[in-house]
N, C-alpha and C positions, 0 to 999 in steps of 0.2 A: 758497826755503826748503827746509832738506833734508829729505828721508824720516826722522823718525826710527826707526821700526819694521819695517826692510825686508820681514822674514818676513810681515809682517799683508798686506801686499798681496796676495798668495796665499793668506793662510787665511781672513782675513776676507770672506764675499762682501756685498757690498752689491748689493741687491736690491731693485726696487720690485714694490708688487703689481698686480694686473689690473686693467683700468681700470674695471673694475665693483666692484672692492675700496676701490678710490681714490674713487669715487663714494659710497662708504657712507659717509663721515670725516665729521666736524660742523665741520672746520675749514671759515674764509672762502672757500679756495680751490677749494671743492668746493662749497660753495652759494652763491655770488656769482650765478653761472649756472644756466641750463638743461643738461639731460647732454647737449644735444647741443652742447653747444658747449664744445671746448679752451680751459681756463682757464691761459693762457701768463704773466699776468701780475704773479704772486704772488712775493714772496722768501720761500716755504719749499722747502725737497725732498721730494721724493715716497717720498724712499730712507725704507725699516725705521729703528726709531731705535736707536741702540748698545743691546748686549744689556746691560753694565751699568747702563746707566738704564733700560732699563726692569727689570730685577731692584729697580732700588731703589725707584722708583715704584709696582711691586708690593707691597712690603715695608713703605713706607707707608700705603698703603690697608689691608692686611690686619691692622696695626698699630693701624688707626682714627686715625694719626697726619695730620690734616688743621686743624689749627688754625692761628693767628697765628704770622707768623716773629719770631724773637727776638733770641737772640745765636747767631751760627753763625761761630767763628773757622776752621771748617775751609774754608771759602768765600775770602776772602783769602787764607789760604795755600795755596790750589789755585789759585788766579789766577798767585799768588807762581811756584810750582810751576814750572805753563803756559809763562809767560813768560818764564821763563827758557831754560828748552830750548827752546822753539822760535824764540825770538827773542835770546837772551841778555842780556834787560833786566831788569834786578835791581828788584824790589818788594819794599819793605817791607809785607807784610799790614797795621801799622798805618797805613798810608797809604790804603790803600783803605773804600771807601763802598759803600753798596748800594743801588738803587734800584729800583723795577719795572720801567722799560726803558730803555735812553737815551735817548729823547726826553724824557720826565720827569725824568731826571737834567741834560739842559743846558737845561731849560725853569728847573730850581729853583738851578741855580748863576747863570744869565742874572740871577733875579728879585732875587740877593742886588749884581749889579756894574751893575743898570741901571735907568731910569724910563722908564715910558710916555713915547714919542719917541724912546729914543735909539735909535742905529744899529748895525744888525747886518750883518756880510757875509758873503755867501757868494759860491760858483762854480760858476755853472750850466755845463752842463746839471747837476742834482742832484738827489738824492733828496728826492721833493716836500714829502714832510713839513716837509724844513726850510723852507718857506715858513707851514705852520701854525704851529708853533712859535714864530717872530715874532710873528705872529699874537697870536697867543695871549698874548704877553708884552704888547702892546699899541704894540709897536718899531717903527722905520722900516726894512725890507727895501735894502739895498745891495747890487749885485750887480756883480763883476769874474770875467766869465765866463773859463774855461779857453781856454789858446790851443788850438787844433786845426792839424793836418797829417798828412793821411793818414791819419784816424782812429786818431793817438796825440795823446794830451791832457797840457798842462802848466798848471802854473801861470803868469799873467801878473804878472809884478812889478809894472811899470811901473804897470795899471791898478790892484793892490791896494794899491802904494803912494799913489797919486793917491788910493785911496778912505778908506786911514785919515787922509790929511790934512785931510780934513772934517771928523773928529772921530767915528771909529768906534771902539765901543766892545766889543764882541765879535766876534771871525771864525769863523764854526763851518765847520770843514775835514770832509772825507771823505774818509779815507784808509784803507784800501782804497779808489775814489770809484763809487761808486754813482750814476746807471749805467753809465759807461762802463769800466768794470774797470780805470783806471789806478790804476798805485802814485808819490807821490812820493820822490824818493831824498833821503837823509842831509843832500843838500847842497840840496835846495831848502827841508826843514822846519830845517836850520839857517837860511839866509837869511831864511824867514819868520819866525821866531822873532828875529833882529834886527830886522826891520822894526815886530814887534810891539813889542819892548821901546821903539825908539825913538819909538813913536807913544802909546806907555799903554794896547795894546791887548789881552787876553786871547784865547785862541784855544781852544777848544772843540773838543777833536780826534774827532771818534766814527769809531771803530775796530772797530765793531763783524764786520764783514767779512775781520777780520786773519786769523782762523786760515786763510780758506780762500784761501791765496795758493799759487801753483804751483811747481813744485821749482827753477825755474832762476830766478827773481825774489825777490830779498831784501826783507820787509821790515822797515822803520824805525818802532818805536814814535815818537809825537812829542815824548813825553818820553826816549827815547833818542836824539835828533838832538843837543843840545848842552846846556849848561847853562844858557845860556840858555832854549833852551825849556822847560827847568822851571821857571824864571822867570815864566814867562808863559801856559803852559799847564797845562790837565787833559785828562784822557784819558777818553772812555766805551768800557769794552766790553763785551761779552757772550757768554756762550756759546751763546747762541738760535740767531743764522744757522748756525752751525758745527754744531753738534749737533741741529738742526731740534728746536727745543723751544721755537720764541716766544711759545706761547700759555702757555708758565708762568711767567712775567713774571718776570725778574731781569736787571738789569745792574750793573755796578761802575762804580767813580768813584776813576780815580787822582789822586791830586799828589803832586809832590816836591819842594815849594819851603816855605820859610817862607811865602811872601806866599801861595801856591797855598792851602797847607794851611788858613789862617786863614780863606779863604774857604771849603772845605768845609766844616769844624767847625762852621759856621753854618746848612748845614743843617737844617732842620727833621728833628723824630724821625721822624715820618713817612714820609718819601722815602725809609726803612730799612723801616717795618713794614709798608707797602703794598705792598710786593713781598712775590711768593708763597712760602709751606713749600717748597712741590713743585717751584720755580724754583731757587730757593737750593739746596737738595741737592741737586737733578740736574744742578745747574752746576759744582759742587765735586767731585761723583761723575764730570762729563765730564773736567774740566781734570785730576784726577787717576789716571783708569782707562780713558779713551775713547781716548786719542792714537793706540794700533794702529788702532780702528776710521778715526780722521781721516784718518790716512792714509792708506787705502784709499780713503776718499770723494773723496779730493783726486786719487787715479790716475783713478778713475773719472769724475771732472770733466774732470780731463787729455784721456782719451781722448773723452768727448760735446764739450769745445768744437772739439776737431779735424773729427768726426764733422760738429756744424752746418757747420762750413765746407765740408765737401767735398759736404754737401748744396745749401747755397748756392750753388756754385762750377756743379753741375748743373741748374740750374734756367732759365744762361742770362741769365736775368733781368739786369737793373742796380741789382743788391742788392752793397752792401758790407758786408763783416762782415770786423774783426780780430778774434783770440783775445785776449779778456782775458787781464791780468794776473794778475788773484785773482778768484774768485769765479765764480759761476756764470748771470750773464747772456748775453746774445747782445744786443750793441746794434746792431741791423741800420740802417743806411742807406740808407735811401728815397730821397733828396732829387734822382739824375738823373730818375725816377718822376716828377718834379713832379705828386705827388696835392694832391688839392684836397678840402672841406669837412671832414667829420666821419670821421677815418679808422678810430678805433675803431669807431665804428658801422660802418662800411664790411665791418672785418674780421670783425664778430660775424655782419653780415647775409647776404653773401656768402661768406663762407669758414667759419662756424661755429667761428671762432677768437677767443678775448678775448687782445688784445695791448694790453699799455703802451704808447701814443704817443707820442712825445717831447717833445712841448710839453707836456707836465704836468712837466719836468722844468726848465722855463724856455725863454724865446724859442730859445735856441744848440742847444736839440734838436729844431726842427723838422723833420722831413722822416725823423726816427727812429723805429723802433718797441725797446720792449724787448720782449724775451721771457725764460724761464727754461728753461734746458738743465739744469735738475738732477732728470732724470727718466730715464724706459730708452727706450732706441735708437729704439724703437717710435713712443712717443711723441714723440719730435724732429722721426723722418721724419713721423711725421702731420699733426706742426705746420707743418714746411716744405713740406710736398704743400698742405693749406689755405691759406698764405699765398702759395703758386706763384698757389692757384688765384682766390685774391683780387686778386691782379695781371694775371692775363690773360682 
């Protein structure tokens, strides 16, 4: 994805504060824990948040402007905006939906194309939530794990094909994929999107991790892969991960198809007025006045995933770590390590480190830990000195 802002990377500094400043915050990722222990395994940033949101979030408060969200068309056509320039995928704002997060938003499209039992798939290793989410729907979990090679991840046809011929009924993809920061390209969510139409299967794209993809990596919305995948798909994103704002609850909900559409329109009012004031315009405030600061965030990401490597790289150890694609994990590879029992506990009790382990992410991420590099230098090295020191 290219810079569009060159100048901002030089003027905008992105900044995090002291780790005694970072300890004051009321978000999750700072009272999960005890302060003596490095909380690595959170998807927010640590970074200042863009100085236009927070000017606007100020402006609301001192406004007394904190009630129920309404109609807010400037939120769709900030998506609209976004997505164009940075991806060059054309959105009509009236295609777009609103929801408090995506998980809620493919929990309530699931509820409208499926019954207790039927079959959902996904591609581990992934983001664990979407095991609640089934859950939660009352569905039967199917799983056609990512091929792997060398710590680059793809889609397996063969087994997703095998799996809609059961008779599956939703595939919810991650793409950007969370955790292992792969992108798929043009020609694999074309192909998926054939397999889907020829099985009757909808595919549940969450996207939420799009903006933050790195300059030499394109990516493919999945309703920009073909026309088919508008057929057959919807899209969830959000400006939360991107703009570190996920405690203000808003995401969107695209379609571009006759069939698509028919099915959001059926959404409940709800899944619109659930989501927050203060998510809603500071999502619309980001997609249309944040992009210099983005892209600063996105050099800055650039340079810490190089940074974890060459930490890793010094440690010696039989740790593997590729650079993601997008976003700002570090999925480290444990697995010639052959650890054994409770490895999260291992890391909090011995290293004074809280890491993601990989089997919360499905069986195929055994032997992984995630971590979050979207912090300052300091804190990288302190987390790869602790998990040096959890290893020897």
């Amino acid at each position: 994805m290219k810079i569009l802002y060159p100048s901002s990377v030089s003027e905008i500094k992105i900044s995090v504060p002291p780790l005694a400043k970072l300890q004051s915050r009321w978000s999750e990722k700072w009272r999960a824990f005890d302060p003596e222990i490095l909380p690595m395994p959170f998807a927010v940033m640590d970074y200042e948040l863009a100085a236009p949101i927070k000017a606007t979030l100020t402006s609301l408060i001192e406004n007394s402007d904190a009630g129920y969200l309404g109609k807010i068309p400037e939120l769709p056509e900030g998506l609209a905006h976004f997505a164009k320039a940075r991806w060059g995928w054309d959105i009509n704002p009236a295609q777009v939906k609103i929801a408090p997060d995506v998980g809620v938003g493919v929990i309530e499209i699931a509820r409208l194309v499926t019954k207790p039992g039927d079959k959902i798939l996904i591609n581990t290793p992934v983001y664990y939530n979407f095991y609640n989410w089934i859950t939660e729907l009352h569905c039967t979990l199917v799983d056609a794990p990512l091929k792997e090679n060398n710590l680059r991840y793809e889609l397996d046809f063969a087994a997703i094909e095998a799996s809609y011929a059961t008779g599956v009924k939703v595939h919810i993809i991650c793409n950007p994929h969370n955790p292992v920061g792969a992108l798929f390209t043009k020609a694999e969510l074309a192909e998926l999107a054939e397999l889907a139409k020829k099985y009757g299967v909808l595919i549940a794209s969450d996207e939420i991790h799009a903006p933050l993809v790195y300059q030499e990596n394109p990516f493919t919305p999945f309703l920009a892969a073909s026309e088919t995948a508008r057929e057959v798909g919807i899209a969830f994103l959000s400006a939360t991960k991107a703009f570190n704002i996920a405690g203000l609850k808003c995401a969107q909900i695209v379609a571009q198809s006759d069939q698509m559409l028919k099915i959001t329109e059926r959404l409940p009012l709800a899944v619109h007025s659930r989501a927050s004031l203060f998510g809603a315009v500071a999502s619309s405030v980001a997609y249309k006045e944040c992009g210099p600061w983005l892209d600063a965030v996105i050099v800055e990401l650039d340079s810490s995933r190089k940074y974890l490597k060459e930490l890793i790289d010094k440690t010696k150890l039989n740790i593997k770590y590729r650079e993601p694609d997008a976003s700002y994990f570090g999925w480290l590879d444990l697995r010639e390590l052959h650890l054994e029992g409770d490895i999260a506990n291992r890391f909090i009790s011995e290293g004074k480190i809280a890491v993601a382990p990989g089997n919360y992410y499905g069986p195929s991420g055994t032997g992984f830990i995630r971590i979050n590099f979207a912090t300052s230098r300091e804190l990288i090295a302190e987390a790869v000195t602790r998990i040096a020191k959890t290893l020897t």
